[in-house]
C-alpha positions in Angstrom: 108.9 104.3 103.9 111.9 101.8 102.9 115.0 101.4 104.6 118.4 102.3 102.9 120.1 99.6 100.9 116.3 98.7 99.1 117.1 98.8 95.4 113.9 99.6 93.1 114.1 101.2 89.3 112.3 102.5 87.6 110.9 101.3 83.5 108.8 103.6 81.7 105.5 102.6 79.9 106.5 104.0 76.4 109.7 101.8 75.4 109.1 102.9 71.7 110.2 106.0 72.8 113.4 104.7 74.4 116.3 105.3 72.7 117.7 101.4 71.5 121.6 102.4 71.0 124.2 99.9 70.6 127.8 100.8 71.3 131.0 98.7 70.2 132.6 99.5 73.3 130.8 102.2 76.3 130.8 103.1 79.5 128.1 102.7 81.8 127.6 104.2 85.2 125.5 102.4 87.5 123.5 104.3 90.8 122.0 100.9 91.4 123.2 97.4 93.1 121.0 95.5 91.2 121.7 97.1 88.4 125.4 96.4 88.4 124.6 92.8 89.1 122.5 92.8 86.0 125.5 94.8 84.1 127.9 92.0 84.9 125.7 89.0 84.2 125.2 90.6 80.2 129.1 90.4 80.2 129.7 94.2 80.2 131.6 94.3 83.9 134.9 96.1 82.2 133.2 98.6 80.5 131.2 100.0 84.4 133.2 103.0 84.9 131.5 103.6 88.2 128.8 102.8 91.0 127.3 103.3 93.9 128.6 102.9 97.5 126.0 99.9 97.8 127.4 98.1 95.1 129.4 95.0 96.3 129.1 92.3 94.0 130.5 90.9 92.8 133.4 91.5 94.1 135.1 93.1 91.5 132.5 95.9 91.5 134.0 97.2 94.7 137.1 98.0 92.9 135.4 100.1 90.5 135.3 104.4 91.8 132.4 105.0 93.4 130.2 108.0 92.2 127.6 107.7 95.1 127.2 107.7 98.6 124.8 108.6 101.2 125.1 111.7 102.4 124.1 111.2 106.1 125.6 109.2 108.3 124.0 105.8 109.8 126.4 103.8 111.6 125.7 102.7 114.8 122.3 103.7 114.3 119.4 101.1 115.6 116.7 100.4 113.0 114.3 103.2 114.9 117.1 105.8 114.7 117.5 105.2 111.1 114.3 105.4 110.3 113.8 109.0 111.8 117.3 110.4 110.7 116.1 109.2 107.0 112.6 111.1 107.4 114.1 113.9 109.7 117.0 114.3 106.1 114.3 113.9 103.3 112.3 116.6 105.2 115.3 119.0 105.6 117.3 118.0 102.5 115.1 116.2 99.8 117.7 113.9 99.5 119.5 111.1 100.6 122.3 110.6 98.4 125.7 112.6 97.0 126.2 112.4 93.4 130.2 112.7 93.2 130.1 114.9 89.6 134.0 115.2 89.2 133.7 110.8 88.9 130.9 111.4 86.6 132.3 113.4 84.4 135.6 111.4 84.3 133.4 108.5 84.0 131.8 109.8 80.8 129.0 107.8 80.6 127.3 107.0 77.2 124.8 104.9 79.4 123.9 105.8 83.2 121.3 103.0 85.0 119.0 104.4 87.8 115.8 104.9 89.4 113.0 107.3 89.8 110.6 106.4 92.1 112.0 105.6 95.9 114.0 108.8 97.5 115.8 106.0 100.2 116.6 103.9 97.9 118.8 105.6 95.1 119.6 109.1 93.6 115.9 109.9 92.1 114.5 112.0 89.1 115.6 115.5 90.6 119.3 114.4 91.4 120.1 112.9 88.1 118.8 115.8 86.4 121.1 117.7 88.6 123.9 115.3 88.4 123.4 115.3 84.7 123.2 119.2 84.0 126.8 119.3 83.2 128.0 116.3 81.1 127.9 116.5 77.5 127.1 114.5 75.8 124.1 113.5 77.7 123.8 109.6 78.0 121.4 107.4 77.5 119.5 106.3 80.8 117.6 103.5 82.0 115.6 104.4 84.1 114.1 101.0 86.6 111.4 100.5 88.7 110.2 96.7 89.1 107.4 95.9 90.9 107.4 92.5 90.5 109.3 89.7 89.7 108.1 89.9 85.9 109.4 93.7 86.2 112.7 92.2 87.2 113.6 90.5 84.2 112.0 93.2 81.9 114.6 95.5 83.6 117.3 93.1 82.5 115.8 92.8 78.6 115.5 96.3 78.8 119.3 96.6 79.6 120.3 94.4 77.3 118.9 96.4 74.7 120.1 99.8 75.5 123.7 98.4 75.7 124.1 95.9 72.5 123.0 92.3 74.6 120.2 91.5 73.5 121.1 87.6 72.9 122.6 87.7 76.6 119.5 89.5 77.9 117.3 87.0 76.9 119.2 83.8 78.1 119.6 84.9 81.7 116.1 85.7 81.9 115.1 81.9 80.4 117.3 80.8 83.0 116.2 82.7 85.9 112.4 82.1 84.8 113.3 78.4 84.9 114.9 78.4 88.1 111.5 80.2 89.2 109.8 77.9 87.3 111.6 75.4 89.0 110.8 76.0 92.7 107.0 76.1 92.0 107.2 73.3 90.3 108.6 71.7 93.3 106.2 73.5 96.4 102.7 73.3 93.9 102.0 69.4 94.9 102.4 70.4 98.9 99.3 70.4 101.0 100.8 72.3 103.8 101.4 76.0 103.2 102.6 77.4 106.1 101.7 81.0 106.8 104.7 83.3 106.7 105.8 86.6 108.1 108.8 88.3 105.7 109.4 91.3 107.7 111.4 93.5 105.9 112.3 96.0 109.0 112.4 95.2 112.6 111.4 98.9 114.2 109.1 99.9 113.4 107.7 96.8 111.8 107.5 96.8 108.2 105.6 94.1 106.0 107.0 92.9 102.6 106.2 94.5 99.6 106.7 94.7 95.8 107.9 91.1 94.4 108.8 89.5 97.7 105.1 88.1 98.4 105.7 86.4 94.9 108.6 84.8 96.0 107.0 83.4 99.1 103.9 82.2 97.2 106.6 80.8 94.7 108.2 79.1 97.7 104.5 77.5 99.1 103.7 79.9 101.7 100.7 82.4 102.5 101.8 85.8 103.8 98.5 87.9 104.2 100.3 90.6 105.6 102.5 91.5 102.5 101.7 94.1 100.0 102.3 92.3 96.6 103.1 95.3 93.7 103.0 97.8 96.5 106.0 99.1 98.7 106.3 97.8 102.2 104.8 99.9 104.8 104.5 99.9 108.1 102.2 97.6 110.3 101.3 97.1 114.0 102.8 94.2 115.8 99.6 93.1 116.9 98.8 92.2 113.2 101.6 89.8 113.1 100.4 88.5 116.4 97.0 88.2 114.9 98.4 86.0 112.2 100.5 84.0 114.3 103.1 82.9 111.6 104.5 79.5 111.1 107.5 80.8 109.6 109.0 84.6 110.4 112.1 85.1 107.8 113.5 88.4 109.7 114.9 90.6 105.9 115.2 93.2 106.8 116.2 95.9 103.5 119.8 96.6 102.6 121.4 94.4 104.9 123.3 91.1 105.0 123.3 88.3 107.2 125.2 89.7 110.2 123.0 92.6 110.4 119.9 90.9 110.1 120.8 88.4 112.9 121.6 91.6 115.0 118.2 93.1 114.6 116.4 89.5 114.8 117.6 89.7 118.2 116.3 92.4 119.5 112.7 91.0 118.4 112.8 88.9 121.6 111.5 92.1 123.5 108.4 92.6 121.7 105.1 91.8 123.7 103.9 88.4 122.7 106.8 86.9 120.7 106.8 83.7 123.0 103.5 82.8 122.1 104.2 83.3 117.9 103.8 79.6 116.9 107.4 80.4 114.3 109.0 81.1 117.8 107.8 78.0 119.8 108.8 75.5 117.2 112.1 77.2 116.5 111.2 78.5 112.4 112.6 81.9 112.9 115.3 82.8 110.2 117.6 85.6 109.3 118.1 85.9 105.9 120.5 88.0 103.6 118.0 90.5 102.4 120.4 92.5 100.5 121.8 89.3 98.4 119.0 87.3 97.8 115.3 89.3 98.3 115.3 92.9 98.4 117.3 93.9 95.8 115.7 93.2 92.3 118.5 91.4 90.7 119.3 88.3 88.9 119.7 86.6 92.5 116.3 86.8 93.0 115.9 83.3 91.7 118.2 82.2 94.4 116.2 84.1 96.7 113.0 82.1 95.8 114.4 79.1 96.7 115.8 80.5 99.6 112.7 80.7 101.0 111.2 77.4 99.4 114.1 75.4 101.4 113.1 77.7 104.3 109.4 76.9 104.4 109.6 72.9 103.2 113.7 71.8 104.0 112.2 68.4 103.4 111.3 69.2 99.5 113.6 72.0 98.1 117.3 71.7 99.1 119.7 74.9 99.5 123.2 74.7 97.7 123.8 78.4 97.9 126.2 80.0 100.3 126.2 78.9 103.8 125.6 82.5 105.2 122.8 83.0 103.1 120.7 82.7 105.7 120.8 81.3 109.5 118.3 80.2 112.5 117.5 82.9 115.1 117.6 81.7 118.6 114.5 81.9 120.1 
């Protein structure tokens, strides 16, 4: 399973038969993070009426009423206890999330951006459908599910569309495929490609998955362990032992920095860490999962270099935030 805080949506096959309305002026409601990054990127940040609890940039989206929020409780929790109070909920409940319908109503969306395909990550098929029952009109919906890097930006064309931004659409995703473009570019002539562990949950151990191994192999480094197109899932530490990474970037979904350094710490414990070659050379990283690679948004480019300065410092320089990412002490 993913963690809370991982971001996916959801793009059906058939986009002839997706309605293509442009509005002079709309709202939108957005259930996703990445999707109210993508919102505010096209230019339409005044016209989100409301988001999700998750959705903190930029800043100016936390000002905006938020419509959901999870409905348990996971402060405090370790990564072990959150992982079996999300199963022991989706068991009991179905669902992880509260749809606030008195906001969405006020809201009244002419365009609502979600997902339907991860019940940790956002409000799914069967919610919406819920949440939707009583609005009328009904809005249009995007509905987002990237896989992949190239499902990234199609989420963002596809947004554009659906809300009048065409032009927009298409120049942030030249840029961000340059950017892209960019780092391989720079990591293509090295020799040395270290191998990498992205671990995208500390306990139980979680691989990468979806568009994170293409980011690595962007950034010139092999990950075996990852599960490119395919959600991350859960592998035994002796695997990672097996593979004795060069480089372990400790992501771990849905947090930021401070979080991740927290759970990087408690790695220390595991059986054999000492002898992980990442550990005896001091290549052990926290990064800011939630910013820059597990949610599928226009940072994602960022992200790619991220890692690119990460795995060769000497060839790609970082010029993003300082607390984008920080050593672990080994």
């Amino acid at each position: 399973m993913k963690m809370p805080g991982r971001t996916l949506f959801y793009a059906p096959g058939n986009r002839r038969n997706q309605r293509r309305r442009a509005y002079p002026s709309m709202n939108i409601v957005s259930f996703l993070p990445a999707a109210t990054e993508m919102t505010y990127a096209l230019g339409l940040g005044a016209e989100l009426r409301a988001v999700s609890h998750e959705c903190d940039y930029p800043a100016d989206a936390k000002r905006k009423p938020v419509v959901v929020r999870l409905a348990v409780d996971l402060a405090g929790l370790s990564p072990r206890e959150v992982d079996e109070r999300v199963t022991r909920q989706l068991h009991e409940k179905g669902t992880l999330y509260e749809v606030d319908e008195g906001i969405l109503r006020d809201a009244r969306p002419d365009l609502l951006l979600t997902q339907n395909l991860c019940q940790v990550c956002a409000p799914s098929g069967t919610e919406v459908t819920r949440a939707l029952a009583g609005l009328t009109p009904r809005p249009d919906i995007v509905w987002m599910t990237p896989r992949s890097l190239e499902g990234i930006l199609d989420n963002i064309t596809d947004l554009g569309a659906h809300a009048g931004r065409t032009a927009e659409a298409a120049a942030l995703v030249s840029r961000l495929r340059s950017e892209i473009a960019e780092v391989r570019r720079a990591t293509a002539p090295l020799s040395q490609r270290p191998r990498v562990f992205c671990m995208e949950w500390a306990d139980p151990v979680f691989c990468a998955g979806h568009w994170v191994p293409e980011m690595v192999e962007a950034a010139g480094g092999v990950d075996t362990l990852a599960h490119r197109g395919e959600e991350s899932t859960r592998i035994p530490w002796d695997e990672v032992l097996r593979w004795a990474p060069e480089v372990l970037v400790v992501a771990p979904c849905g947090y930021h920095l401070a979080r991740a350094l927290q759970e990087a710490d408690r790695l220390r414990t595991l059986p054999g860490w000492a002898s992980l070659p990442a550990v005896r050379t001091g290549r052990v990283f926290a990064v800011d999962a939630d910013s820059y690679l597990s949610r599928p948004g226009p940072r994602v480019a960022e992200g790619t270099r991220l890692l690119a300065h990460l795995l060769h410092p000497h060839s790609v320089d970082w010029t993003g935030p300082p607390n984008a990412f920080a050593p672990v002490p080994v």
